[in-house]
C-alpha positions as CSV (number, residue, x, y, z in Angstrom):
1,X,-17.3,4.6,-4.2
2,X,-14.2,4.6,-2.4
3,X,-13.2,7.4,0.0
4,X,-10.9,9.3,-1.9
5,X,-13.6,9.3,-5.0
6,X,-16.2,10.8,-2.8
7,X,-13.2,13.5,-1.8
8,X,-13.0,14.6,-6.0
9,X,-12.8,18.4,-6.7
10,X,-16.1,19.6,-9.1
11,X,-13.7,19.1,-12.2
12,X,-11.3,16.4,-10.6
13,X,-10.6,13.6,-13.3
14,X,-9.0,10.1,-11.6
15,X,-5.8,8.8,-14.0
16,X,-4.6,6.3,-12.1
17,X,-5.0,4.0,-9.2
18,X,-3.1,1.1,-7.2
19,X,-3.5,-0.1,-4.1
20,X,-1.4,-2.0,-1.7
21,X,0.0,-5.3,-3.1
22,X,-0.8,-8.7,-2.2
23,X,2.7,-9.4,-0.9
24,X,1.1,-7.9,2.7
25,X,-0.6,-11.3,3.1
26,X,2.7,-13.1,3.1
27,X,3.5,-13.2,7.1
28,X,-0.5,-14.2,7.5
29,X,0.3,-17.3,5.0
30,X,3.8,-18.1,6.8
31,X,1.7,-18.0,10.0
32,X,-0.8,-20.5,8.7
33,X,2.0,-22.8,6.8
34,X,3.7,-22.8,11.2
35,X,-0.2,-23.5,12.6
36,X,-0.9,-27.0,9.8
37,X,3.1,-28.1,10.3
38,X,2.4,-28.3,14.4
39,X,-1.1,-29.5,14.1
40,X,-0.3,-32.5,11.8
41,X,3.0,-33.8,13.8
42,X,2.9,-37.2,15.7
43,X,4.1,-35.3,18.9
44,X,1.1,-34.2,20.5
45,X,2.8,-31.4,22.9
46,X,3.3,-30.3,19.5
47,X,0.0,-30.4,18.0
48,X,-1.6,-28.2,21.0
49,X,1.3,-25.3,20.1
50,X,-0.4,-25.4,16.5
51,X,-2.6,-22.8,18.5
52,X,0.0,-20.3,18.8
53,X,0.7,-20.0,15.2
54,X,-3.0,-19.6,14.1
55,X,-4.1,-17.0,16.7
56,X,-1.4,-15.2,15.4
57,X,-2.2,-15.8,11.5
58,X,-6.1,-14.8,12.3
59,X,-5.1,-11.2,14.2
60,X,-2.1,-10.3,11.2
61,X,-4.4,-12.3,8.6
62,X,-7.3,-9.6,9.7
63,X,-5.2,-6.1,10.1
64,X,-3.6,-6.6,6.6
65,X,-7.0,-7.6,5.0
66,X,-8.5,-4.2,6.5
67,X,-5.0,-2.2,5.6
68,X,-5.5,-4.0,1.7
69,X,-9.2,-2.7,1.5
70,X,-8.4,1.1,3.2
71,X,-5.4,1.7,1.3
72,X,-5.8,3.5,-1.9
73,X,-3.1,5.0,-4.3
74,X,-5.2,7.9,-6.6
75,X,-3.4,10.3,-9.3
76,X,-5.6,12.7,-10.5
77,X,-5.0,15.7,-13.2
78,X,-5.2,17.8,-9.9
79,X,-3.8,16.1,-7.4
80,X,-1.8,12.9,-5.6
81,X,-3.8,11.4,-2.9
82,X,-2.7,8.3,-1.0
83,X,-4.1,6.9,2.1
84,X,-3.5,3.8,4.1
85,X,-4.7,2.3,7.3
86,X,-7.6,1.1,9.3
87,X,-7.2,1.3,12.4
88,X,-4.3,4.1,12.1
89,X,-4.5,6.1,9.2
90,X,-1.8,7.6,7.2
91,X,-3.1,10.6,4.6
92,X,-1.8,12.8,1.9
93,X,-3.3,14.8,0.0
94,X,-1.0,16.6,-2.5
95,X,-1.8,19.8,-5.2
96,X,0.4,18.5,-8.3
97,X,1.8,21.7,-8.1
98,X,3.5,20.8,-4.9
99,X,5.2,17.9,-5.4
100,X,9.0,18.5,-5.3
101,X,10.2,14.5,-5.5
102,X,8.3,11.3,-5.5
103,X,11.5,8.8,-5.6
104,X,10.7,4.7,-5.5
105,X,12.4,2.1,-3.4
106,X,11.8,-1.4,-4.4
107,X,13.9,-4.7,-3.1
108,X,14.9,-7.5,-5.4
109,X,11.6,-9.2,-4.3
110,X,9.8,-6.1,-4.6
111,X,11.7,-5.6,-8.3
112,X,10.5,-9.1,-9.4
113,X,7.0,-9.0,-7.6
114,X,6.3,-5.3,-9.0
115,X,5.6,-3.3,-5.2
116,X,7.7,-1.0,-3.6
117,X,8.2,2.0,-1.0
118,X,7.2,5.4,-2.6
119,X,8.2,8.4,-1.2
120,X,6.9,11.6,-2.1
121,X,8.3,15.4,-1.1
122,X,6.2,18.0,-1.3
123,X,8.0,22.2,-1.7
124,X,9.0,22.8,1.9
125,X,7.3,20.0,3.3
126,X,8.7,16.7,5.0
127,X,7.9,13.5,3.0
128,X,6.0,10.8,3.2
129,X,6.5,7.1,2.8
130,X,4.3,4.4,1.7
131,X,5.4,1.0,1.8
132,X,3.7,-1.9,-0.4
133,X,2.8,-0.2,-2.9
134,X,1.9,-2.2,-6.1
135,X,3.3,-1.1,-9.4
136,X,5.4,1.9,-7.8
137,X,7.1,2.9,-10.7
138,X,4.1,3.7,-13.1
139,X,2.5,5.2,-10.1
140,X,5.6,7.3,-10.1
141,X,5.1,7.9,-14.2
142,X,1.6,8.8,-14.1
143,X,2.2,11.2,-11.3
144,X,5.3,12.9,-13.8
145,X,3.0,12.7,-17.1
146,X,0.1,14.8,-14.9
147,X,3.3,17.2,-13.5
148,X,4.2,17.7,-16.9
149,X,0.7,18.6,-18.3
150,X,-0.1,20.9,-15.8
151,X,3.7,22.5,-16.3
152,X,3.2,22.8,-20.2
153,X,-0.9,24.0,-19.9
C-alpha cells in the first residue's frame, strides 16, 4: 500500500493514478552508453576514464530509481494528491473543490513519449509543478471529469 493509499479519507475512492515516466532513466542510460564507449577503446588512458562515466550513471541511476518508486500521481472523487521525491520531497494535497487550473506542458519528445509538466493552481494559492509525469493529459481529464461531478452533485 502506497503512501498516499494509507492517507484515504473514510469514504475516499482512488480514480486514477500515474506515476513518473520512465524517460527519468534516460541520463542514467547515456551515462552508462559514455562508461562501455571508454572502457572498450584501444587507448588505455581512455579505458581508466570509463570510471568517471559509471560513478556518475550508479549515483543518477540510484536517485531516479528512488524518485520513480516515491512519486505517485493519485485523483480521487475527493481530492488531487501528487507527491515526488526521496530524498527531498515535494507534496500536494488538493480538495477538488480548490483547484482553480491544472494546465499541461509537454515537449515534442514528451508529446510523442506521452509525459509532461503538470501544473496545478489551487483558489488563491501559488502553483505547483511536477515534471515527468506520464500520461499528463488524462491525468489532467480525470481530474476535470471528478471537478465536474462534484460541481453537478
Amino acid at each position: 500500500m502506497s503512501t498516499l493509499e494509507k492517507n484515504l479519507l473514510s469514504d475516499e475512492q482512488i480514480i486514477y493514478q500515474t506515476k513518473k515516466h520512465w524517460i527519468i532513466f534516460f541520463a542514467p542510460t547515456a551515462w552508462i552508453v559514455a562508461a562501455v564507449f571508454f572502457a572498450f577503446n584501444a587507448n588505455p588512458w581512455v579505458v581508466k576514464v570509463a570510471i568517471a562515466p559509471a560513478i556518475a550513471a550508479l549515483i543518477l541511476g540510484i536517485n531516479q530509481w528512488l524518485t520513480y518508486i516515491t512519486s505517485e500521481f493519485v485523483i480521487t472523487n475527493k481530492r488531487v494528491l501528487m507527491k515526488e521525491g526521496f530524498f527531498t520531497r515535494h507534496m500536494a494535497e488538493l480538495r477538488l473543490a480548490t483547484v482553480s487550473t491544472m494546465n499541461v506542458d509537454q515537449s515534442l519528445l514528451g508529446q510523442l513519449l506521452n509525459y509532461g509538466t503538470v501544473i496545478i493552481t489551487p483558489f488563491g494559492g501559488r502553483e505547483d509543478i511536477f515534471t515527468e509525469i506520464a500520461g499528463p493529459f488524462e491525468f489532467q481529464k480525470q481530474t476535470q471529469m471528478q471537478l465536474d461531478k462534484i460541481t453537478k452533485g
